[in-house]
C-alpha positions in Angstrom: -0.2 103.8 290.1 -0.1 102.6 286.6 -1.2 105.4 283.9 -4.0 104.6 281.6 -3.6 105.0 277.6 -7.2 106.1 275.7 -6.0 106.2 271.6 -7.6 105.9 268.2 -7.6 102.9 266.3 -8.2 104.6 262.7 -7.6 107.8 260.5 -8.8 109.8 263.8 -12.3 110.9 264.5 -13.0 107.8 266.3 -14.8 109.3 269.3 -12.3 109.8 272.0 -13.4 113.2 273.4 -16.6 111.1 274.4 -14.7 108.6 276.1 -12.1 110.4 277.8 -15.1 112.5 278.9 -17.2 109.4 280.0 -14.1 107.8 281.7 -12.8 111.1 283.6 -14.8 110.2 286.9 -12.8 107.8 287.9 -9.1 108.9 286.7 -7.4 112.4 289.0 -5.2 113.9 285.7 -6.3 113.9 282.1 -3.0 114.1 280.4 -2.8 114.9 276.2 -0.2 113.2 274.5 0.5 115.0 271.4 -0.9 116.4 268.4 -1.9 119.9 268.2 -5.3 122.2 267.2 -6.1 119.7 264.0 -7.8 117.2 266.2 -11.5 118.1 267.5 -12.3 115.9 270.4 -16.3 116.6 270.6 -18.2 115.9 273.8 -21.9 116.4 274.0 -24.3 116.4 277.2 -26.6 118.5 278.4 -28.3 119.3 275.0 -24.6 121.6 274.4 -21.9 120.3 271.9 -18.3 120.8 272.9 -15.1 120.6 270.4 -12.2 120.7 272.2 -8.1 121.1 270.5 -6.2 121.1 272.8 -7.2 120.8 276.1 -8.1 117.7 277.3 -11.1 116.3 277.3 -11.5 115.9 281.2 -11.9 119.6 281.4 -15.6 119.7 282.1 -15.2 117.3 285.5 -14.4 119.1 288.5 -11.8 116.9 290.2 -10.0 116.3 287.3 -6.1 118.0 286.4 -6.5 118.3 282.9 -2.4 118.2 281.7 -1.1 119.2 278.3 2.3 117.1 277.5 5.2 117.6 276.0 4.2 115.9 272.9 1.5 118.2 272.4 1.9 121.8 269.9 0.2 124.5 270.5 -1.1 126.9 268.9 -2.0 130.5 271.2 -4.6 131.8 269.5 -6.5 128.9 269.0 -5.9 127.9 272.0 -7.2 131.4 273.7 -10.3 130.5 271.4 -10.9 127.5 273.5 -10.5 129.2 276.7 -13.4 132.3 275.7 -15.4 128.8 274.9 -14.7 127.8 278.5 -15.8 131.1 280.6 -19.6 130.5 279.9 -19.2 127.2 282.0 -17.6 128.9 284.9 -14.7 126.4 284.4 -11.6 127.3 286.6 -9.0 126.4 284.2 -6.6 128.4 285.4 -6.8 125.2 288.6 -7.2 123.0 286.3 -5.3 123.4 283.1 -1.3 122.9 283.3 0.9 123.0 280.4 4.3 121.3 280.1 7.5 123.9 279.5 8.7 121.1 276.8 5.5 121.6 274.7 5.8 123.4 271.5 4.6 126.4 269.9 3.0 127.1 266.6 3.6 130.4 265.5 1.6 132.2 262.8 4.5 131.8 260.3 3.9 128.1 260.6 0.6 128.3 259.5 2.0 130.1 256.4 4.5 127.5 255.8 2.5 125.1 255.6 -0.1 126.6 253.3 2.9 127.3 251.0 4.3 123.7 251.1 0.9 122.2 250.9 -0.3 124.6 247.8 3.3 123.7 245.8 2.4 120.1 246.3 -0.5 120.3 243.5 -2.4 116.8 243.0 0.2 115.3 245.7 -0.8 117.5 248.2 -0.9 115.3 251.8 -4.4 116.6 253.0 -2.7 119.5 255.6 -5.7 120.8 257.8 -2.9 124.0 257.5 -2.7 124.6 260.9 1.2 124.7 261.1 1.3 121.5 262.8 3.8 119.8 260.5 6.3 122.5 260.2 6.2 123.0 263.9 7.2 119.5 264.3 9.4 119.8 261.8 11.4 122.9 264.0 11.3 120.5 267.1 13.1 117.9 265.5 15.4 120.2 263.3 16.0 121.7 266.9 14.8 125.4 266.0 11.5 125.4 267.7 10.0 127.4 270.4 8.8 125.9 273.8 6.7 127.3 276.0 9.5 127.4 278.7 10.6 130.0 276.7 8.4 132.1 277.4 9.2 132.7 281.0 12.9 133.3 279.3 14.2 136.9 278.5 15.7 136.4 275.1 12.3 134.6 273.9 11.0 137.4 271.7 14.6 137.4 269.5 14.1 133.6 269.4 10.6 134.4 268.1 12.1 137.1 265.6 14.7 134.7 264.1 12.7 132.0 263.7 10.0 134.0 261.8 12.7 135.7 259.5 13.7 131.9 258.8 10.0 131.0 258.0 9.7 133.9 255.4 12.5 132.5 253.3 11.2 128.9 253.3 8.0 130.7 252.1 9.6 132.7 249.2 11.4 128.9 248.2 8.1 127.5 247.5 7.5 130.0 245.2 3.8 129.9 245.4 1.4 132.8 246.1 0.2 132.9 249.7 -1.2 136.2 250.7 -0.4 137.7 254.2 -0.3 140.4 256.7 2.3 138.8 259.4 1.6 142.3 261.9 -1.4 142.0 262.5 -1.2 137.7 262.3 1.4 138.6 265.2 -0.9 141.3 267.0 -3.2 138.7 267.7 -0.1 136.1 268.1 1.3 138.1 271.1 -2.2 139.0 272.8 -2.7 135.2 273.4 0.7 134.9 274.2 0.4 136.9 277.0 -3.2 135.1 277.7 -1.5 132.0 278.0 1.3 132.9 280.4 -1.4 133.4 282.8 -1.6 129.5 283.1 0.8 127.2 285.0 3.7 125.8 283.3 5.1 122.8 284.7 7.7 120.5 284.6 5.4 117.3 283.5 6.9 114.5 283.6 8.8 115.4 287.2 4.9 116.3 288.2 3.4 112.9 287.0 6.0 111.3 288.4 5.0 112.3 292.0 1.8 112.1 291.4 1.7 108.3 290.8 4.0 108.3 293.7 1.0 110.1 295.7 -1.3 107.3 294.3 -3.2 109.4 291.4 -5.3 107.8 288.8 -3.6 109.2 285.4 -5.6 108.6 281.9 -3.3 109.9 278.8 -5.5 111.2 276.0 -4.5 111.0 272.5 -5.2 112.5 269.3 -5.9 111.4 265.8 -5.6 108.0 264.9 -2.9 104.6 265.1 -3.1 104.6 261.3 -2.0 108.5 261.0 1.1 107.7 263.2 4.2 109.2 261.7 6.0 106.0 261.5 3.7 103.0 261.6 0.4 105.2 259.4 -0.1 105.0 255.8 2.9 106.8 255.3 3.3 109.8 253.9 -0.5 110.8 254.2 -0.2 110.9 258.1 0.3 113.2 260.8 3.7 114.9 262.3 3.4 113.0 265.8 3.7 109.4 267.1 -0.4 108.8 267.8 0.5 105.3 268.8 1.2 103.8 273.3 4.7 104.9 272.3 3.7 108.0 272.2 2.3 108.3 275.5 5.8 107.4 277.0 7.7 110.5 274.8 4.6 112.9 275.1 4.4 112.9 279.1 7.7 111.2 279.7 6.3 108.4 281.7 8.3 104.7 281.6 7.0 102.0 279.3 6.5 99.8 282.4 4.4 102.4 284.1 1.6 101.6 281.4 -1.6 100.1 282.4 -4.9 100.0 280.4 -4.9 100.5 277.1 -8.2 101.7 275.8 -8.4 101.1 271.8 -11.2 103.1 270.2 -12.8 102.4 266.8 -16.1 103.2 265.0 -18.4 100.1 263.8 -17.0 101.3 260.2 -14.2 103.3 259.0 -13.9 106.5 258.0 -10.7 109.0 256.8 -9.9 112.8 256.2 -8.0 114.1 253.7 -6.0 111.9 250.9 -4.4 108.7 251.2 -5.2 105.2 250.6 -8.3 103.7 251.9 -9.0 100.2 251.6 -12.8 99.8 252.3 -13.5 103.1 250.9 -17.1 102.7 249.6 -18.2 105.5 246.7 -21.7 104.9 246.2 -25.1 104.9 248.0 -24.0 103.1 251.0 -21.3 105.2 251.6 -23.2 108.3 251.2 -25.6 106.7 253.8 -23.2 106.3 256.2 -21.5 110.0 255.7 -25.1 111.1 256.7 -26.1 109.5 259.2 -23.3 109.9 260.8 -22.8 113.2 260.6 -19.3 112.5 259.0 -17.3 116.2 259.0 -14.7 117.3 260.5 -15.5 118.7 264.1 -12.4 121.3 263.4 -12.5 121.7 259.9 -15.8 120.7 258.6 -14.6 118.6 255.8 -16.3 115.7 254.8 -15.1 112.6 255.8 -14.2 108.9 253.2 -16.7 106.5 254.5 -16.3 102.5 254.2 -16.9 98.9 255.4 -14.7 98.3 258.7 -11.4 97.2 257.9 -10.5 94.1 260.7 -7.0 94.1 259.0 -6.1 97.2 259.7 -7.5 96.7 263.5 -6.3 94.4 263.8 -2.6 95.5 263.3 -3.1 98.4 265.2 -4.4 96.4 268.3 -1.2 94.6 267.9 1.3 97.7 268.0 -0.6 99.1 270.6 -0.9 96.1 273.0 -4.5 97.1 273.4 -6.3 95.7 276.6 -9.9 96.4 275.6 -11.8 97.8 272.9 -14.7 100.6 273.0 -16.8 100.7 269.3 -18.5 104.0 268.6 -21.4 104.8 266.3 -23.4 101.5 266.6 -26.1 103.3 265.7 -25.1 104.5 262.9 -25.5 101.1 261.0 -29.1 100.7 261.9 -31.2 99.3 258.9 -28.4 99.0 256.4 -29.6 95.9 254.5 -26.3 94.0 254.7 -23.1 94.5 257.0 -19.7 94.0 255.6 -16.0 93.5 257.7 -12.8 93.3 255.6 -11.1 90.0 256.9 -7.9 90.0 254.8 -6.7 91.2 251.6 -5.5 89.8 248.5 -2.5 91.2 247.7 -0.1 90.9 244.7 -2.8 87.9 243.7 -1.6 86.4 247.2 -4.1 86.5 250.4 -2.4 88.0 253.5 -4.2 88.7 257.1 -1.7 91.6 257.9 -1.3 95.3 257.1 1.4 95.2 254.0 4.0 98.2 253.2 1.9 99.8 251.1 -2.1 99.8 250.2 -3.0 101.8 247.5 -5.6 100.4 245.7 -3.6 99.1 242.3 -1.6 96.7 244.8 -4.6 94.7 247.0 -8.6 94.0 246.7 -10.1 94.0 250.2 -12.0 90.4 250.8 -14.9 90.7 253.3 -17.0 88.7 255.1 -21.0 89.5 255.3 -23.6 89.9 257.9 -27.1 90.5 258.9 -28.0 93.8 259.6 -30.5 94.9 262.5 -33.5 97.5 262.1 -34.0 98.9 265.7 -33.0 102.0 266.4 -30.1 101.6 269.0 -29.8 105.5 269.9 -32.7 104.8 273.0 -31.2 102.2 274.4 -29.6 101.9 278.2 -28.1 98.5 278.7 -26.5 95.8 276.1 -29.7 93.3 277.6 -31.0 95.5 274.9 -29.0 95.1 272.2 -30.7 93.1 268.9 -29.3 89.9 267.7 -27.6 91.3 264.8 -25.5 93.5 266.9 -24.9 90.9 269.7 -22.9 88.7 266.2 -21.4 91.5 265.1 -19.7 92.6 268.3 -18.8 88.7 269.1 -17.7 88.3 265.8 -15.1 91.3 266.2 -14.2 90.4 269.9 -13.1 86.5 268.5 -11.3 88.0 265.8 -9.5 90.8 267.7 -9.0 88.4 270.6 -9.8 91.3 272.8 -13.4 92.3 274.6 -15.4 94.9 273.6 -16.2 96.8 276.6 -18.1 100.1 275.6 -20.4 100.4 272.8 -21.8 104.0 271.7 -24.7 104.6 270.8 -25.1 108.1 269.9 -23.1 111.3 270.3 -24.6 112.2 273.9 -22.1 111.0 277.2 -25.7 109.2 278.4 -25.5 107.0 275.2 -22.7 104.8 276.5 -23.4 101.6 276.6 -20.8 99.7 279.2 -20.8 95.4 278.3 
């Protein structure tokens, strides 16, 4: 059985969660990639909102594994957070959640070190949601982190200990003032410690192996977005992890050839958190419009979220690095009665016009170009079958799918699993 990739398309906060959750019926495991607690997957049905960080998003279907990769870092006490969230569902999780022993572990002092980096930064400061994600990538490839195989290890707790220690004198380099109480960080540290050994650990690629060998259907989840991907984003305002198909294949250690489907996800515009450059980025009314209407704030850390025109350039190039299959566009509906829709087609760059994503995009070095549309005035968030869908829509979607050279399977219209439209 071939595994299944669902990923972002953007700067994150494309909608997955929804997906994953939509697609989950038909797939045996749910398996997370990478990332770590910085990327709120929200799922809503039954009149109840769900943000998820680090379980998978599969979690709330009964037959479904729900597997969290090597890839992934994890964070106890958040993720102990996410379990209380669990036990008013009467959700099994201990049957249905299994963690890989190569996954790594955020520890409290991570947190601090990256407030500390991030405050000394000043006006360059990356954006950090500060939840110790980047340093704890940093220890796994500086080969000083902490896995959660450790755990079931003996000499763990002196791993823990030096590793701290370390973490206090990076702290003191950055010379900034970051008040703390690391006891009582770690009281709460080692209580969901001992929570999560309660779980299965696993070795997760040896178990996905056999399970394709047993014919199970296997979706991979990711987190964030293409364009935050550590080597191919708008470096350096991106995240620690590779959010692109390659990292499917290093975050669950499955073969490149064992790669099926791959589900690209984007929103009808573009939105980003945090700083970095932003093409589209629109800064007056009709940006504000579509920050409201679209709810546009974090689902973890409530911040507001850059709103702009769709940028088919940037798609475009992360369709290509991806190998993308087919395409799902969320919050349709979210465009309803704008008087005129705009799609970024190419950029002129360095007084040249170029069709592809250049080295660098900050805004002193390209104008976005853009071609225009009619907009439609029904209100989409009602609506159960694409038969349905106004004129104006129907363009725009056939406009993207000729463009992208790839079909537009799923369109959302609103945040509820029900409002899935499938084309």
């Amino acid at each position: 059985m071939a595994v299944d990739l669902l990923l972002g398309l953007q700067w994150g906060d494309e909608g997955k969660g929804k997906i994953v959750d939509v697609l989950t019926s038909n797939y045996d495991i749910i398996a997370r990639f990478q990332g770590g607690p910085n990327a709120g997957h929200t799922l809503e049905f039954d009149g109840i909102k769900h943000v998820l960080r680090t379980i998978p998003s599969g979690i709330f279907h009964d037959q479904a594994v729900n597997l969290i990769g090597n890839g992934v870092v994890i964070d106890p006490v958040v993720f102990v957070q996410e379990l209380d969230g669990l036990d008013q569902f009467d959700i099994d999780y201990k049957k249905k959640l299994i963690i890989s022993r190569k996954a790594h572990i955020i520890l409290p002092t991570h947190r601090l070190l990256d407030a500390a980096s991030e405050t000394s930064k000043g006006k360059a400061k990356i954006g950090s949601t500060l939840k110790g994600i980047g340093p704890t990538y940093m220890d796994k490839t500086g080969r000083n982190g902490i896995r959660i195989g450790d755990l079931e290890m003996g000499t763990w707790k002196t791993k823990y200990r030096n590793l701290a220690n370390k973490h206090e004198e990076l702290i003191k380099f950055h010379d900034v003032d970051i008040q703390y109480n690391l006891p009582e960080m770690e009281e709460e540290f080692f209580k969901a410690i001992d929570r999560l050994k309660e779980l299965s650990f696993i070795d997760s690629e040896e178990y996905l192996q056999q399970a394709q060998k047993n014919g199970k259907s296997i979706l991979a989840e990711g987190a964030q977005g293409s364009l935050l991907d550590i080597d191919f984003g708008t470096y350096p305002f991106v995240t620690s992890s590779n959010t692109t198909a390659a990292g499917a294949c290093t975050g669950l250690g499955v073969s490149p050839r064992q790669i099926g489907e791959v589900y690209g996800i984007f929103k009808a515009y573009t939105t980003r958190v945090g700083s970095g450059p932003f093409p589209t980025e629109l800064f007056n009314e009709i940006g504000a419009k579509m920050a409201k209407v679209g709810h546009e704030f974090g689902a973890v850390t409530g911040r507001p979220r850059r709103c702009g025109w769709l940028d088919l350039v940037a798609l475009k190039y992360t369709c290509q690095i991806n190998g993308v299959t087919q395409l799902m566009m969320m919050k349709g509906d979210v465009l309803s009665g704008f008087d005129k829709l705009k799609v970024c087609t190419a950029y002129k760059y360095k007084g040249e016009k170029i069709t592809h994503l250049p080295y660098n995009i900050e805004p002193e070095n390209l104008t976005p170009l853009y071609a225009e549309f009619d907009c439609w005035e029904e209100d989409l968030t009602a609506m159960t079958t694409a038969s349905k869908f106004p004129k104006e829509l129907n363009e725009y979607i056939e406009f993207l799918e000729k463009e992208l050279e790839i079909p537009i399977k799923i369109v959302s219209v609103g945040p509820d699993r029900t409002q899935t439209i499938h084309r």
